[in-house]
VOPAGU-2260 file (C-alpha; in pm, 1 decimal, decimal comma):
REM VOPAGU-2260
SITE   aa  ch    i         X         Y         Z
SITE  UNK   A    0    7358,7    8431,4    9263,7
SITE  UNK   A    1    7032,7    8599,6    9356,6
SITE  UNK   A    2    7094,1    8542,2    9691,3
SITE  UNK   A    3    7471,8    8688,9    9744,4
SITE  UNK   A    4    7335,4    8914,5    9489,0
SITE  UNK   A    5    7134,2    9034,5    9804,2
SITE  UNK   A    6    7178,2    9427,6    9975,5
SITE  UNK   A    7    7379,7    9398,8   10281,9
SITE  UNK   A    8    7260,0    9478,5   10622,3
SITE  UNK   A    9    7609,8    9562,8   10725,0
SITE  UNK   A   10    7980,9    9516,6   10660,5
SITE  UNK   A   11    8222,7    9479,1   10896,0
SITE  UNK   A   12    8600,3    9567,6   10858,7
SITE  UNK   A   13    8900,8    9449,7   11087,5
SITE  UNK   A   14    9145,8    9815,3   11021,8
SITE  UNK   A   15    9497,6    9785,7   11197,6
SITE  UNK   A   16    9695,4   10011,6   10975,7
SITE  UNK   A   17    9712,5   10151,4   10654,2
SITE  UNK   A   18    9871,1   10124,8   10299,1
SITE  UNK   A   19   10010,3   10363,6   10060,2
SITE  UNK   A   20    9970,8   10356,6    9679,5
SITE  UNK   A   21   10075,5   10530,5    9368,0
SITE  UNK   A   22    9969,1   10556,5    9048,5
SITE  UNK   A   23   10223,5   10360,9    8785,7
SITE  UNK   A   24   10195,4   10244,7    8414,3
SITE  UNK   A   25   10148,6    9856,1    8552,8
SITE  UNK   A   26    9920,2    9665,7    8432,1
SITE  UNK   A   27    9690,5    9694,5    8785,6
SITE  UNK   A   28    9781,1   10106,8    8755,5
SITE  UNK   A   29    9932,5   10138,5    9039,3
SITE  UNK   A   30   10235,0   10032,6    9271,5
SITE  UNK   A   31   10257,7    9968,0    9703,4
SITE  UNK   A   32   10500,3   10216,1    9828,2
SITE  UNK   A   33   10765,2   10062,2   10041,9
SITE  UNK   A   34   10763,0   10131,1   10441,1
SITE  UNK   A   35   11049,3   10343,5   10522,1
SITE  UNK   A   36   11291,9   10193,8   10784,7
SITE  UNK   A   37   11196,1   10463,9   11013,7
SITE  UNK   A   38   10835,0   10433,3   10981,6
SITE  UNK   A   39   10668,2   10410,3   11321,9
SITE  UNK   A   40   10536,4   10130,5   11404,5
SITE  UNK   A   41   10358,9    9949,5   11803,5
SITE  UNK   A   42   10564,5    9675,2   11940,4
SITE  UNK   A   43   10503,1    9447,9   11643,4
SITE  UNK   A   44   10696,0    9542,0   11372,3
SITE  UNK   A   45   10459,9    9425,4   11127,7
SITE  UNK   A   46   10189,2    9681,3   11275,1
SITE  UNK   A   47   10259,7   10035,3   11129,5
SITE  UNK   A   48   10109,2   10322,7   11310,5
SITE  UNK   A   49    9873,5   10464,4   11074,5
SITE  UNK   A   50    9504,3   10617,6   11164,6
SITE  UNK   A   51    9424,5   10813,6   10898,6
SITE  UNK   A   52    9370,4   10427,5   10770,1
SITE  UNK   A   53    9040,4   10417,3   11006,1
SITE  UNK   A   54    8897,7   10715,3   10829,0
SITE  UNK   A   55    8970,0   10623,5   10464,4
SITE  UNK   A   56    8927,5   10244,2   10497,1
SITE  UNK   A   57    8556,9   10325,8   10639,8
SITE  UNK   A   58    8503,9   10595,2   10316,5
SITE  UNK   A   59    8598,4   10326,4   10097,7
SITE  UNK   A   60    8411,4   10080,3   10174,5
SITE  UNK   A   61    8125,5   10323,3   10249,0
SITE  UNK   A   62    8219,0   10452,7    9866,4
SITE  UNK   A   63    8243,4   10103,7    9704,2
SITE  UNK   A   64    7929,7    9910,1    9873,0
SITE  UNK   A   65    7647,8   10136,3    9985,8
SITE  UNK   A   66    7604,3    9989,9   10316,1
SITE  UNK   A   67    7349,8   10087,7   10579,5
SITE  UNK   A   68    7534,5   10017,2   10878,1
SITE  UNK   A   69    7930,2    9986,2   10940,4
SITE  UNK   A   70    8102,5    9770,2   11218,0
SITE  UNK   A   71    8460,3    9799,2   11288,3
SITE  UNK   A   72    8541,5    9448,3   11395,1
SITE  UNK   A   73    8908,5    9474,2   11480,2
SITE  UNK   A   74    9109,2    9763,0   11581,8
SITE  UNK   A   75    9376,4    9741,0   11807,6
SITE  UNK   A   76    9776,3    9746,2   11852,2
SITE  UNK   A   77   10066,9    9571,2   12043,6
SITE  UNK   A   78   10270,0    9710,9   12336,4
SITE  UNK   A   79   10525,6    9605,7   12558,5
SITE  UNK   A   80   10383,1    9663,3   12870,9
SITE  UNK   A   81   10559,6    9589,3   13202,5
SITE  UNK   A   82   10365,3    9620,5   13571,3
SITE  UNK   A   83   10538,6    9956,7   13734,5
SITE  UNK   A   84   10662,6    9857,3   14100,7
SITE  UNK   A   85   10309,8    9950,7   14238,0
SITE  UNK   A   86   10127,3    9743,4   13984,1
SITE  UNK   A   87    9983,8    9986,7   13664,6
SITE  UNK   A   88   10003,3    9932,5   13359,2
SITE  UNK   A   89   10101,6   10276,7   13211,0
SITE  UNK   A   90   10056,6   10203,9   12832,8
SITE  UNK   A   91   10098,3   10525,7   12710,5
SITE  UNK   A   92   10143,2   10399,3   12373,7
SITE  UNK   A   93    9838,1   10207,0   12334,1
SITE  UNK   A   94    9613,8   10523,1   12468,2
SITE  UNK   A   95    9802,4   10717,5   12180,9
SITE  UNK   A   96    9684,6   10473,4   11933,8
SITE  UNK   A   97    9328,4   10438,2   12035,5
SITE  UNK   A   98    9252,3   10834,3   12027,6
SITE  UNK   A   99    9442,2   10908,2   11759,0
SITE  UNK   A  100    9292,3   10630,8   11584,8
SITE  UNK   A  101    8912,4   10732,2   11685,0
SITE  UNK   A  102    8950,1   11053,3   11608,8
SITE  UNK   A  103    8984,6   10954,6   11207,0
SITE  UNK   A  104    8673,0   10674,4   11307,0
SITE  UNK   A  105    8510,9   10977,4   11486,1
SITE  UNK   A  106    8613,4   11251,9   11138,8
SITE  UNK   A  107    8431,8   10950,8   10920,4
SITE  UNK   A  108    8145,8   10896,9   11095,1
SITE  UNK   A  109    8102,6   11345,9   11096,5
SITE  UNK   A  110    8133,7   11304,7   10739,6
SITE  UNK   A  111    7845,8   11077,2   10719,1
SITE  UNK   A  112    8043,3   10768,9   10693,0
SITE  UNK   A  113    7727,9   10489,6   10910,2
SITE  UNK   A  114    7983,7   10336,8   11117,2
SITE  UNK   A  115    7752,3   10216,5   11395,0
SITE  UNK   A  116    8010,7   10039,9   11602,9
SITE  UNK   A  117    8349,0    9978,0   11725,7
SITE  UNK   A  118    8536,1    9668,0   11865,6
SITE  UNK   A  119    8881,5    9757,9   12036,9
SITE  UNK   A  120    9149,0    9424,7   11982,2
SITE  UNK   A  121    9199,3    9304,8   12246,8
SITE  UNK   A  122    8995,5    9342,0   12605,4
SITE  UNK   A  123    9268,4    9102,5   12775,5
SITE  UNK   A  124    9616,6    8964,9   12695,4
SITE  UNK   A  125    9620,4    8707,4   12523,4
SITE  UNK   A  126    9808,5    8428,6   12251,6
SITE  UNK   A  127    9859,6    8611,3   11926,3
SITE  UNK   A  128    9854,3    8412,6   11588,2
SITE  UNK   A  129   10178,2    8602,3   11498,3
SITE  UNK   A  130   10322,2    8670,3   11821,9
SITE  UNK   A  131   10256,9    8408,0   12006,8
SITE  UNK   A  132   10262,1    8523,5   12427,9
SITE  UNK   A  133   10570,0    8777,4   12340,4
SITE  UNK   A  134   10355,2    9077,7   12240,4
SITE  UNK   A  135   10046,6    9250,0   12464,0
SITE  UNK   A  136    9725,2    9354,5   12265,4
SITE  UNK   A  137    9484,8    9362,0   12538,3
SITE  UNK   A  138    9388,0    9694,5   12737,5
SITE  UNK   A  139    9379,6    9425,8   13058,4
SITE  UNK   A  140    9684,9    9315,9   13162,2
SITE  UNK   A  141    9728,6    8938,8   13260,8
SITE  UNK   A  142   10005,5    8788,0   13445,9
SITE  UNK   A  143    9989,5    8461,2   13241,9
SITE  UNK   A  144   10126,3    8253,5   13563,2
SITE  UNK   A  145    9916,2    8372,3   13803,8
SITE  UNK   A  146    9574,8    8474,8   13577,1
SITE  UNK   A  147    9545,2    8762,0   13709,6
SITE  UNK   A  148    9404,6    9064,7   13562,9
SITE  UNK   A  149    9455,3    9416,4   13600,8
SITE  UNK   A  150    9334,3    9709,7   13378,9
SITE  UNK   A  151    9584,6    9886,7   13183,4
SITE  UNK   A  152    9579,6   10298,4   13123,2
SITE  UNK   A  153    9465,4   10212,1   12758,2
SITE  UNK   A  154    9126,6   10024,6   12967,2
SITE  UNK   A  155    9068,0   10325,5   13195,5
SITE  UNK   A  156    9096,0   10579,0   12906,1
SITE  UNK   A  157    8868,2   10363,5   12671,3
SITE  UNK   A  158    8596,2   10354,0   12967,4
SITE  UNK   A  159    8569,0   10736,6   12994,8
SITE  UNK   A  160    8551,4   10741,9   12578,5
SITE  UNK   A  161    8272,7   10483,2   12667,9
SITE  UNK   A  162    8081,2   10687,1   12918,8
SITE  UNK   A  163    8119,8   11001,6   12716,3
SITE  UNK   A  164    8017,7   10827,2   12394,6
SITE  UNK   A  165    8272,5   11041,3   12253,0
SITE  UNK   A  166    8639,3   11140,0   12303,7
């Protein structure tokens, strides 16, 4: 116990999407409130658009555990991207969800919040645990019978937030 009892170096979080609760006279004081039908979601329907989640998961955690330092793990969405005839990747979509989503990383970390890093899901295509090769996650697109590679809009935006270190 003394040594799990032990002050963490650093935590870090996988955030895809958020959850909404409201207070209720259960027993745990509160109940999930359903997704709409309409609620917006990346090509997986299981992945909800939803960045405020990488501000307040961040706070929480910040909140509950005291940590020094912060990672974001995971962070990332789905797409259906398709080659245009000259051979880009325009995944609009996928750019959305990366700045809107750092922006709420970005309003955390302003608000003192020590997120130190950030690791974008997925650099390249690749088999997904719940979508098997039917869904895109990676900001490199690869042609799965030929290998090769080709970086998406979503890679070419996330290298200038790179070399700006900001957005």
């Amino acid at each position: 116990m003394k040594t799990i009892a032990a002050p963490m170096d650093f935590v870090g979080i996988n955030v895809y999407q958020p959850m909404y609760v409201r207070a209720d006279a259960s027993e745990k004081g509160y109940a999930v409130v359903p997704w709409p039908s309409s609620y917006p979601t990346m090509a997986s329907p299981w992945l909800k658009v939803g960045p405020e989640g990488l501000y307040w998961a961040p706070k929480l955690v910040n909140k509950l555990w005291g940590v020094k330092e912060m990672y974001i793990t995971e962070n990332g969405c789905s797409s259906a991207d398709v080659p245009t005839e000259d051979g880009q990747i325009l995944d609009t979509d996928r750019t959305m969800f990366i700045r809107n989503y750092l922006m709420q990383l970005q309003r955390a970390v302003s608000e003192g919040v020590p997120v130190k890093g950030y690791f974008l899901w997925s650099l390249l295509d690749n088999y997904e645990w719940a979508d098997g090769y039917g869904k895109r996650f990676g900001i490199t697109y690869v042609d799965f019978k030929t290998q090769k590679r080709t970086p998406k809009l979503s890679a070419q935006y996330y290298k200038s937030v790179i070399d700006r270190n900001g957005l």
